[in-house]
Structures are given as C-alpha cells and as structure tokens.
N, C-alpha and C positions, 0 to 999 in steps of 0.2 A: 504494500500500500504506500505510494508516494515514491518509490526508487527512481520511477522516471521524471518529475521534477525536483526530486532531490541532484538527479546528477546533472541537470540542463542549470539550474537557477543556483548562482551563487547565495544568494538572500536564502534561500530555502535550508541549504547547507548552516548557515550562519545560524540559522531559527534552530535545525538539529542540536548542533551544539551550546544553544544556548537550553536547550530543554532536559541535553545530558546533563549538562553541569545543577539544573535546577536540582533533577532526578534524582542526583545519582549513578546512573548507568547508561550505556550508550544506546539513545533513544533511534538511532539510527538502526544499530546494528537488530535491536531485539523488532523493528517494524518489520525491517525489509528482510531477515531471516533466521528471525525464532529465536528460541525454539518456541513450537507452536504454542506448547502446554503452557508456558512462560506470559504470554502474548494473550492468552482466554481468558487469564484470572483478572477481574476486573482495575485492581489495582495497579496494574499495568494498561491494560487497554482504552481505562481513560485519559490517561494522560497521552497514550499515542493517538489516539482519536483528537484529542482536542492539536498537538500539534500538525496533525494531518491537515486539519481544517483550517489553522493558523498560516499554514504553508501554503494551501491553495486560494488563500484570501492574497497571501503575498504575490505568488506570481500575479493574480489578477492585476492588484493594484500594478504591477513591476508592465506589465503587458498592456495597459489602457491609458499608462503616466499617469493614476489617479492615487499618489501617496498623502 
C-alpha cells in the first residue's frame, strides 16, 4: 500500500520517515512488506493507514501546486 508513490515523491518518502521516527519502527518497511501478521493488528495499521492517507493528500497537493 503506497510503495509506488513512496518511490516517485520525494515528500512522500520524507512523511515515511517522519512517521518512523514518530512510531518507533520503520513505517515504510512494515507497509510495503510485512510481515502481514504485524501489519493486521490494529495498532499498527492505524497508524499506517493514517500515513497512507497523509501521503496521498501530499502528492495531491505536490501535483495540482495546491500546498
């Protein structure tokens, strides 16, 4: 979820690691590949849900000049 604007959008990238540092762990690696069991428990997949959503607001804005 998100790897392909993760690796196009700089900004996207920059949100990731701002969401690891929040976290704790890397918000990247546990989206884009697991482990799955990791990724279900909900204390994890809110917070990767909310930065999913945070990131594709970002490209929007980065893609319409509307910051």
């Amino acid at each position: 979820m998100g790897s392909d604007i993760h690796e196009e959008f700089q900004v996207v990238q920059e949100l990731y690691q701002r969401a690891s540092d929040v976290v704790g762990y890397n918000m990247a690696q546990l989206s884009f590949e697991g482990p799955r069991e990791q990724l279900d428990k909900t204390e994890f997949t809110q917070p990767a849900l909310l930065t999913h959503s945070v990131a594709c607001l970002e490209v929007f804005r980065e893609l319409t000049n509307n910051k």
